[in-house]
N, C-alpha and C positions, 0 to 999 in steps of 0.2 A: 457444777450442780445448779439447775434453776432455783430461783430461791422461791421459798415455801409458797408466797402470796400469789405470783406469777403461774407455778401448778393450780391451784384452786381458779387461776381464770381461765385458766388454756382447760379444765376441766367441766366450768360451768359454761364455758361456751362450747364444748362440744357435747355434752349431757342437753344443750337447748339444739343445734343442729341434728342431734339424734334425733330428739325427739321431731322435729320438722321432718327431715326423712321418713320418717317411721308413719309420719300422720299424711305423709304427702298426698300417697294414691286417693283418699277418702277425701280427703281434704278438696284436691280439685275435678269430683266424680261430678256429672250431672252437671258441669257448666259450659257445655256447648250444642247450643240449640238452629233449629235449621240446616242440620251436616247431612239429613239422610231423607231420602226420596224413595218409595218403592211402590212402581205405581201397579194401578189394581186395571187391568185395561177394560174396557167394555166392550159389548159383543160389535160396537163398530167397526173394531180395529184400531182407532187414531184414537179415539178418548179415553180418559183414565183420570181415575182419581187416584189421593194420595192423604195419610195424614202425616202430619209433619210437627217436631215437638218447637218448642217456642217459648220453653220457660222451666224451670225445675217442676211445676207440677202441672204446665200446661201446652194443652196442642191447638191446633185448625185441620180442618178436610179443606181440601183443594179441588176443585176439577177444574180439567183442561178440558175443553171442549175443539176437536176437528182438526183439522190440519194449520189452522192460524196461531193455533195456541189462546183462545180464548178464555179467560180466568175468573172463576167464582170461589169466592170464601166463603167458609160458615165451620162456628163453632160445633155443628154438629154434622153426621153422616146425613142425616135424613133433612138439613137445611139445603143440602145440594141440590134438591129435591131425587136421593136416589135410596133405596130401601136397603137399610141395615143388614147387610149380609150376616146372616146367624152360622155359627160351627154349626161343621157336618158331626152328629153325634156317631160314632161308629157301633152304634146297635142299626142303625140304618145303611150300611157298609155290604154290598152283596159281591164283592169284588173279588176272585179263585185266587187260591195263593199259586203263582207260575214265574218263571222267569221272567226280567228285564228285556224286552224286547225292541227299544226304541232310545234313543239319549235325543230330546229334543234341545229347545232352548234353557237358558238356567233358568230355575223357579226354586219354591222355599214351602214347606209345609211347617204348620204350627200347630202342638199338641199340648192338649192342657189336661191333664190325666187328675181324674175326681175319685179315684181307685184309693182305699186305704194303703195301698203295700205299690211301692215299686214295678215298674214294666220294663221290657228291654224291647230296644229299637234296632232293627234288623233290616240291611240292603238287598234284593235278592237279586244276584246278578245276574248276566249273560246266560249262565250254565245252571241256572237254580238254584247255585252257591250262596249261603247267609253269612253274609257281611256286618258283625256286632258293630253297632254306632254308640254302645253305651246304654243306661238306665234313664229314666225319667221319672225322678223322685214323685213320691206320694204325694199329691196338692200340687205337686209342682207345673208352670210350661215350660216347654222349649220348643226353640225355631231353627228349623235343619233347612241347611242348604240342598237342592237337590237338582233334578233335571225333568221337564215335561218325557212323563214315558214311565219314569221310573218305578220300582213296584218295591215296598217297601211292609215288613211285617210287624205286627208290635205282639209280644208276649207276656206270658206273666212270668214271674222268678223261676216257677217251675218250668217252662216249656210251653204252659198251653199257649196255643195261638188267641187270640184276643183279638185282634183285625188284619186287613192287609188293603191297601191304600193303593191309588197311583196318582203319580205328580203329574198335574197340568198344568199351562201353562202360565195362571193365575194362583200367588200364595192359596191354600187351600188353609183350613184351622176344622182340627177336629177333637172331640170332645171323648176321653176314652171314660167310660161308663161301664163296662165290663158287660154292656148287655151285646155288644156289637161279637159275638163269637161266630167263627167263620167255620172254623172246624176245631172238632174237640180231642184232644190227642192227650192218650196218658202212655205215656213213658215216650220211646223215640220218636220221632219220624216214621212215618212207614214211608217207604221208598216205592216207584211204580213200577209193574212187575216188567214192563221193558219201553223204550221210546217206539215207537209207531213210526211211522215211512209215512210223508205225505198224504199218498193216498189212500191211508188206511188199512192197505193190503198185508201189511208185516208189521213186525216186532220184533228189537235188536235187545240185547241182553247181553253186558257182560259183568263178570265176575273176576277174580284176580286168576281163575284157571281157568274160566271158557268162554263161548262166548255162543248163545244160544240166539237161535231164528225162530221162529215162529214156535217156541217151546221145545226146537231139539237142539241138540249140543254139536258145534260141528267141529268136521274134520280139520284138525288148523297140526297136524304133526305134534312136534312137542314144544310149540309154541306157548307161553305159559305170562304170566304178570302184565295182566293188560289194564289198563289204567282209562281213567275217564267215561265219559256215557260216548254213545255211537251216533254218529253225525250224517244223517239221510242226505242223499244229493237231492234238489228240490224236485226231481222227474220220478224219485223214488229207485232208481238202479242200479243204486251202489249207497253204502253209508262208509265212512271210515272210523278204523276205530286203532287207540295207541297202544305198545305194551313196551315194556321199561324192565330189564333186570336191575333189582334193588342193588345200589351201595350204598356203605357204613355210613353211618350219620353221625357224624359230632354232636355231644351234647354236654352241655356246659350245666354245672352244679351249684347253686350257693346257698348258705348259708343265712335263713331267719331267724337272728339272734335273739329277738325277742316275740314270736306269734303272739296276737291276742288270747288264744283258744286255749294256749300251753303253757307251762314253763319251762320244757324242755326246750331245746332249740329246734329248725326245723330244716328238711334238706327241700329245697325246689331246684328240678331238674328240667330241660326243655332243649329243644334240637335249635342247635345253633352254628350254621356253618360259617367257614373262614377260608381265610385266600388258600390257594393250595388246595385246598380241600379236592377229591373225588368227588364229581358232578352225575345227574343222571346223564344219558343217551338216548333218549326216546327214539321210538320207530313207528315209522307208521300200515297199517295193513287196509287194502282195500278190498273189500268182499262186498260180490256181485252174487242175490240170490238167485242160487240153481246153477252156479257159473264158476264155484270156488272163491280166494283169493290170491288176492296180489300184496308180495311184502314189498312195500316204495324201498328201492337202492339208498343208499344211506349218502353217498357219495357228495353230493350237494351241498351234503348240513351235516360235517360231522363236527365233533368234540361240540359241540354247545353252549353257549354260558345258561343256565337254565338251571333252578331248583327242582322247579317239576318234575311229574313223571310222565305226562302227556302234553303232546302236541295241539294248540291250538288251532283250528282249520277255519277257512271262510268257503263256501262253495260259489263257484260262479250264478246267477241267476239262471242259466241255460245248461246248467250241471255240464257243462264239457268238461271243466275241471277245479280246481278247488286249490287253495292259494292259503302259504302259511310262512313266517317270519324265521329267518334264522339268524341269530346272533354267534357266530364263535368268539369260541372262548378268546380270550385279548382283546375284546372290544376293538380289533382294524379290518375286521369282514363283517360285513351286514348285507343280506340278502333277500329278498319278496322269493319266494319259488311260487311256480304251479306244478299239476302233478296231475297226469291223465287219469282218468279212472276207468278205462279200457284198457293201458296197457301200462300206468304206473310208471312212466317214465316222466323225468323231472325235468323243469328249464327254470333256467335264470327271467326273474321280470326284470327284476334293479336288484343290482347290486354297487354298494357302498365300500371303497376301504379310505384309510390311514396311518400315516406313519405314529400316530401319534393314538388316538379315542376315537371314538366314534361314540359322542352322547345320547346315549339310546334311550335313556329314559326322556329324555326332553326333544330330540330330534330327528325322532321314525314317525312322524303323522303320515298320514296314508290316506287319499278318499279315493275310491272306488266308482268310476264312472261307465259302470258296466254295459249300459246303452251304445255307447260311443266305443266301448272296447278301448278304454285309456285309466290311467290308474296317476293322481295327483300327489306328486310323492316331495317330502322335507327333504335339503339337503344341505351342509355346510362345504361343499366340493369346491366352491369358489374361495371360500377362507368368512362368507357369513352364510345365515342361515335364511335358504331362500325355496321357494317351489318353483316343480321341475313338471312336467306333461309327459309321460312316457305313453306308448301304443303298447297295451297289454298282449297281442297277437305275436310280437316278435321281440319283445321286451327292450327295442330300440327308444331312445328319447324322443320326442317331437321339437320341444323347445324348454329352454328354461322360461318360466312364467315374470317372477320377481329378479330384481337385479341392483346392486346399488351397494354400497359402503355402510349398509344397515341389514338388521335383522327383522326376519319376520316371527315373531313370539307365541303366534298361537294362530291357529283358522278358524274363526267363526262359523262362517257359514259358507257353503258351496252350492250355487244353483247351476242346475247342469243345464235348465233347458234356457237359461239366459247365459250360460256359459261364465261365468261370472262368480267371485269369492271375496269373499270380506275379510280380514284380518286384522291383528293389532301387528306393529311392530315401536321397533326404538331407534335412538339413533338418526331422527329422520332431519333436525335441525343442527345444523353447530352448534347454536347458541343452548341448547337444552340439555337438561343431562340426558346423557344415551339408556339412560334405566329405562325412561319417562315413557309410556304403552302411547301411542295413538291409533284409533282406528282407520284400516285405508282400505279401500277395493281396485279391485284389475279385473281385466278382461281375461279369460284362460289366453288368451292367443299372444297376452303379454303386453296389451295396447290398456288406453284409457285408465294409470296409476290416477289415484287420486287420493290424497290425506283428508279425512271427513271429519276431524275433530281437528281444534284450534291454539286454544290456549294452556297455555306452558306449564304442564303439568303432568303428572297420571292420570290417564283415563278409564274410569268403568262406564261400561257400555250395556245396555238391554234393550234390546230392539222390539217394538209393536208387533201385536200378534201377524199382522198383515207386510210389516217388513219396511213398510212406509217412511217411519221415522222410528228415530233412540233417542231414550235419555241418556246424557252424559255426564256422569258426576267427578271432577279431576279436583286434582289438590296437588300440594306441595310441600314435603316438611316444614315448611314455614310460609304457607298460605294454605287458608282454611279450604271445604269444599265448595263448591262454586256447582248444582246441579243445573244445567241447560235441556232445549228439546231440542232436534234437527233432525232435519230431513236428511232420508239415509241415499236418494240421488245424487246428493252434488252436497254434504254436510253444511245446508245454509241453515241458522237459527231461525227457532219459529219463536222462542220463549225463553228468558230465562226463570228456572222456576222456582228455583233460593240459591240465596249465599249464607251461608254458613256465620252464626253470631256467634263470636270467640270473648266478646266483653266480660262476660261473667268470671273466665275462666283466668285471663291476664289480670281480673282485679285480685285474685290469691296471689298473685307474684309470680306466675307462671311465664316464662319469657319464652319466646317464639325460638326455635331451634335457628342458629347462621348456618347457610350452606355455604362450602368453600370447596376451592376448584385449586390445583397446585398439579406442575407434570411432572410424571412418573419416572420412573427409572431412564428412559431410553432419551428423556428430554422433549418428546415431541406426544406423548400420552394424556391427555388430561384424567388425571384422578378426582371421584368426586367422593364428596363425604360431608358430614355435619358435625355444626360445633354446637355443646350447650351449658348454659353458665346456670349457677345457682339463683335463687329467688334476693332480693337485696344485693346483685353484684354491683363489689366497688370497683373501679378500675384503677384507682392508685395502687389496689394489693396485686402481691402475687400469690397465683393459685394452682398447685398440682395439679397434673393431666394424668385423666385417667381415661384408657381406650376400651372401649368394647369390641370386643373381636370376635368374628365369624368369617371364616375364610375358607369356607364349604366349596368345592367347583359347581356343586350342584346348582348354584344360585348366583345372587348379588342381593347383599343383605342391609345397606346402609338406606336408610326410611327415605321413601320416595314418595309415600302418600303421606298425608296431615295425620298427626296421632298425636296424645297426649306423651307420650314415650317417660311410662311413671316408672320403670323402670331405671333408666339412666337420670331422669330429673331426680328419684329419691337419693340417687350416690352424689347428682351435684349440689344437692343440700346440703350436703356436710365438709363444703368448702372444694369442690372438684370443681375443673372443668372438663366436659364428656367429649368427648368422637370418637366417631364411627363413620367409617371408610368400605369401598373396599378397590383392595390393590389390584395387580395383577394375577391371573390365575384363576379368577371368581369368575363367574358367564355371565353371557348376555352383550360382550361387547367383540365378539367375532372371535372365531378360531385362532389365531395368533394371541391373542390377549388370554384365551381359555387355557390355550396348549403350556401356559409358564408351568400349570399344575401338573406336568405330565413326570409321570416318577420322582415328585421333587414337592410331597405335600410339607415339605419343612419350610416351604419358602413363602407359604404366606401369604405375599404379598407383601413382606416386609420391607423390602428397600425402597416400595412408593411408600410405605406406611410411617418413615422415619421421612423422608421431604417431603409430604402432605405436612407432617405436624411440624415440622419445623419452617415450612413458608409460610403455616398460621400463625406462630410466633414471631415471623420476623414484626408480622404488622401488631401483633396483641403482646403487647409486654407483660401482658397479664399472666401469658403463660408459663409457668415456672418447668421449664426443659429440664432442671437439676431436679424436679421429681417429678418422674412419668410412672405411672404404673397401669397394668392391663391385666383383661378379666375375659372369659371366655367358658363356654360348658360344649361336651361334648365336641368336636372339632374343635370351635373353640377354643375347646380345655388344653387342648393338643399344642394349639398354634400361643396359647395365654404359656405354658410352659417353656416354647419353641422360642420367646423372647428372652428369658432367661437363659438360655443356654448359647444360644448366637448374636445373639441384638443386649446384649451387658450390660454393653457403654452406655446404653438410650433408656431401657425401661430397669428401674431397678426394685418394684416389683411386682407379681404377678398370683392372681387365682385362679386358677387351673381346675374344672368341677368336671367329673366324669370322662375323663379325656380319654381320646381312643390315640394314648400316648404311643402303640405300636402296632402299624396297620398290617400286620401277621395277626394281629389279636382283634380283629375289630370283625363284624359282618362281612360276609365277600362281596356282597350288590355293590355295595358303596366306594371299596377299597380297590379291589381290583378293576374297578370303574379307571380310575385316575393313576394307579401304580401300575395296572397289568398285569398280565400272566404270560409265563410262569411268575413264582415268588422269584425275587434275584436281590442282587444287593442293595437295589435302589430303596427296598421296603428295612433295607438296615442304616443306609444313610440317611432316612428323614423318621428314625426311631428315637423318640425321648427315653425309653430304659437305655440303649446302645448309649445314646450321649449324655448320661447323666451327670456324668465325671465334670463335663464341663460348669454346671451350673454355677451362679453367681448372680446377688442378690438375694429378694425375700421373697419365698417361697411357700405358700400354703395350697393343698392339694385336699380337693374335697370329691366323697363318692357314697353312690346311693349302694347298702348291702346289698339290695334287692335289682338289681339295675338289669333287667335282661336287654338294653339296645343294646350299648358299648360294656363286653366285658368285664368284671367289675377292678379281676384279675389283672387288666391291663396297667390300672394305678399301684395296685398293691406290685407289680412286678417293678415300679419305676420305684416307689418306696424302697424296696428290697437293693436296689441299684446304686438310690442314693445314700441309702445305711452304708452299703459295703463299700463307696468312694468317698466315706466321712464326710458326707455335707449335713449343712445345718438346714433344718425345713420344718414346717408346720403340716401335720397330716391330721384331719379329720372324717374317718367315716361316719356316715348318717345312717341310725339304726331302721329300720323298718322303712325304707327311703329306695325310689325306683332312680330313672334316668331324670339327669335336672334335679340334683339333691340341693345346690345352689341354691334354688329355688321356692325352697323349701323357706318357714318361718326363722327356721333357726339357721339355714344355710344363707340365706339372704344376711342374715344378722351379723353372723360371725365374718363374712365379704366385707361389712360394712365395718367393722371393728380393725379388721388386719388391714385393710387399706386405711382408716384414719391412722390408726397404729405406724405405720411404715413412712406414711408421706404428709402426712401433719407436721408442721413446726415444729 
């Protein structure tokens, strides 16, 4: 037994580390000035201004002037000598509510709503579809990221329309006043009695049981459940339109143990599909008025992976024919089709497979260079992630574009009549980490690579209206941002135009995060991740490891740009030391490194994740290896329990929040992404209910009632597993609590308790 005096210090020093946690986020808010640059460009093209903060309650305007980068300060807007841009009030707003028509370059709108009562902020998409972005409190602003093009609705609580905007390519700020009404609507929508053809000759209409022409209903047999609005060829001589016979829908029930409204409890139900699951089938039909139609053979695109119940289409500019994606189901066939709309006969453009995934959500980019009759297609066929040149006429390749032992991340921009694309990719130095984005451009013909940013970092990029030159603002887990200008020809500096002042911030005791580099499983891998110590770290103690885990395939998740990261600083306040990794399995670093995760989400990443932390220990004695423990929500939560159960000897113990503990129970988009289909045993050997039996160590398992991402079922069925193989554990559900209950004041709290609790002295 400790003696009595001994408790009361091990007590009042963790009651004072509490509270330092607890005070942490607030504590070092507002002490990093000069991090952020967003310039305002002028109708030159090359000039722009910028305000830039410089103090807790102080800024400067900046202007660049021309392609030198020539520099003037002044405390005010109007010292630059340039005139106060006032909000656009939206009583002055004459803008039709219609579809998204355009995604130009990224831009940002800012609304500051003078409305007693709440508004809701709405994206209107492609297809006229409203996209909820949330409320914008009474009195309140907010600043949305958005895109030049974009068309965007704001309402009141009830429905009415209240304005509709579109984003250019200069932050816009608008003033909602309630006087700006566009159209005045009480009760629904009214919907338009049908889309119109080009040249105004027709009108398509359908319904779930017809589909009318120019007001009459036509002959389609017993064709019946057709879906989506109808899609004109641009000449007008054909539209196409989808129809779907409905299956069953999963829908998952829970339980609000406590509603505001009630004291009863309350049931909320909502369609929520899972692997296995019965998918729709869409079909498509193409109807030529005065000419019948044609139903497109199925043969091309069967079984699906798709929720939907219609088919997306793009029509060629010269309506020969019209072009649409198919994903089958298992994610190892991906395919572009076209499809005549004379005679409905379908061809292959590109098609994709794999032994393994094919990651669709991150890498099917597509541009369309329909002048030339070539179509610029993503592919990982090599084993990274590169662009290919296909000839749309015979769906044959041309050439592969990019090429190299890196990845290309995203395409900025594609100029067709310079032939020419800009992109970020990673990867491109040894010496860097392969997360780290650089911007670089090629020639479509695969000539003239060139890297246009520099220094060793992440790079964000926003190019002048004219295309001339970007600002580049890169950083580092442990170096602040650094914003530059460069010309986007040959990426030479014209200016740098702040560095980022962290003084204020390191005077709270805030310590730069360590980045450490150790190889992976295979010996020849470098794994990258970061280490962070608490505020007053001694190095004669020793101090508990505790990991934060995120081992999604979707991503790579360990901080690559500058952040305060109060998250993990508030837990190594209380005597931790934090990392965050990520292993094998996670993307970003080439198909073979992705592919670990393939039927096998139990793995983590784990066996780099035990000699990452133990080749930081060999040099930091500090690190105490006899208590590790690890923390994790949603995935996460999955992989924080997955150490317990296979990883004993190493982490002994673990919080585990919202875990999608068995991926039979989770969402299908995500699951059968990485496990496949069919369901088979692979989704039973990387199930935390199946291996509960094994557990060993301290265990606390936290979940939101209310959780509609991950199941909420899926914890309670691991609980019910670990009751019935007599283990000892800690369960907390969070009453009135969604997904990231963790998260939460009291879920965050209770994390912070079981871990001092379990790995404290």
């Amino acid at each position: 037994m400790k003696p009595l005096l001994l408790l009361a210090l091990t007590a009042s020093a963790f009651a004072a580390n509490f509270e330092a946690a607890l005070s942490f986020p607030k504590r070092t808010e507002n002490k990093v000035f000069r991090d952020r640059v967003r310039p305002n460009w002028l109708p030159d093209g090359r000039s722009f201004w910028y305000r830039v903060q410089t103090g807790p309650e102080a800024h400067e305007f900046v202007l660049i002037q021309g392609p030198v980068g020539e520099r003037k300060v002044s405390p005010t807007l109007q010292g630059l000598g340039l005139p106060e841009k006032p909000a656009v009030s939206t009583s002055t707003l004459k803008a039709e509510l219609r579809p998204t028509r355009r995604t130009g370059e990224s831009s940002g709108l800012k609304f500051i709503n003078k409305l007693d009562e709440d508004v809701e902020l709405h994206w209107i998409n492609q297809e006229g579809g409203h996209s909820a972005y949330g409320s914008i409190r009474a009195g309140a602003e907010r600043e949305q990221h958005t895109f030049d093009g974009h068309v965007w609705l704001i309402t009141s609580r009830t429905g009415g329309h209240l304005a509709v905007v579109e984003a250019r390519p200069q932050v816009q700020t608008f003033v909602i006043d309630g006087r700006g009404l566009t159209k005045s609507v009480s009760g629904p929508e009214k919907q338009p009695a049908g889309v119109r053809s080009p040249d105004g000759r027709h009108s398509a209409e359908a319904t779930p049981d017809r589909i009318l022409l120019d007001g009459r209903t036509l002959k389609l047999g017993a064709l019946k459940n057709f879906t989506g609005k109808p899609r004109w060829a641009p000449d007008s001589s054909a539209f196409v339109i989808s129809r779907c016979d409905p299956v069953p829908q999963r829908q998952v029930t829970l339980v609000e143990s406590t509603p505001a409204s009630q004291l009863q409890p309350r049931l909320k139900t909502f369609n929520y599909t899972k692997p296995g699951d019965e998918l729709p089938s869409p079909e498509l039909l193409i109807i030529r008025p005065g000419e019948g139609f044609i139903r497109v053979p199925g043969g091309l695109f069967e079984n699906p992976f798709t929720e939907s119940r219609h088919i997306d289409i793009q029509w060629a500019p010269d309506s020969s024919e019209f072009y649409f994606s198919h994903n089958q189901r298992g994610h190892q066939l991906y395919r572009i089709l076209a499809v005549s709309p004379e005679t409905g006969a379908v061809r292959v453009v590109v098609e994709e497979t794999s032994a393994t995934f094919i990651d669709y959500t991150k890498k099917t980019w597509r541009h369309w260079l329909h002048d030339s009759h070539e179509l610029l297609w993503m592919s990982e066929r090599d084993g990274w992630c590169h662009l290919y040149l296909y000839d749309t006429t015979n769906g044959r390749l041309k050439h592969q574009v990019t090429r190299g032992g890196w990845p290309v991340r995203e395409v900025l921009h594609v100029d067709a009549r310079e032939r020419k694309v800009w992109f970020l990719a990673g990867g491109l130095r040894p010496e860097e980490d392969p997360c780290h984005l650089h911007l670089c451009s090629i020639h479509l013909d695969g000539s003239g690579f060139q890297q246009l940013t520099k220094g060793d970092g992440n790079h964000h990029v926003e190019f002048s209206p004219d295309r001339s030159c970007f600002t580049d603002s890169w950083s580092r887990a442990d170096l602040p941002p650094v914003t530059e200008l460069r010309r986007t020809e040959d990426g030479s500096l014209v200016c740098i135009l702040e560095k980022a002042d962290i003084s204020t911030l390191l005077a709270t005791g805030w310590a730069l995060p360590e980045r450490f580099v150790a190889k992976g499983r295979d010996g020849r891998t470098d794994i990258h991740g970061v280490i962070i110590k608490p505020s007053g770290f001694d190095p004669s103690r020793k101090y508990p490891v505790v990991e934060d885990i995120y081992a999604g395939p979707h991503s790579s998740f360990a901080p690559k740009d500058f952040d305060r990261l109060t998250r993990m600083h508030q837990l190594a306040e209380l005597g931790f030391i934090l990392v965050k990794l990520d292993g094998m399995g996670t993307n970003h670093r080439g198909k073979a490194f992705h592919d670990v995760c393939w039927k096998n989400l139990k793995d983590a990443g784990f066996p780099d994740r035990r000699l990452w932390i133990t080749a930081a220990a060999k040099k930091r004695p500090w690190m105490d290896l006899n208590r590790v423990g690890i923390y994790g929500g949603s995935a996460g939560g999955q992989n924080a329990m997955r150490a317990l159960l296979d990883h004993h000897d190493f982490y002994k113990v673990a919080v585990a929040d919202c875990g999608c503990h068995d991926n039979r129970m989770d969402k299908i988009w995500w699951n059968e992404q990485w496990m496949g289909w069919p369901v088979d045993d692979s989704y039973i050997r990387s199930s935390n209910k199946e291996d509960a039996h094994k557990l060993q160590g301290r265990l606390l398992l936290i979940v939101g009632e209310l959780d509609t991402n991950v199941d909420p079922a899926s914890t309670l069925q691991v609980v019910a597993a670990l009751q019935k193989a007599g283990k000892s554990f800690d369960f907390m559900p969070i009453a009135g609590t969604g997904h990231g209950a963790a998260e939460t004041p009291f879920g965050s709290r209770l994390r912070m308790e079981f871990l001092v609790r379990h790995l404290s002295p």
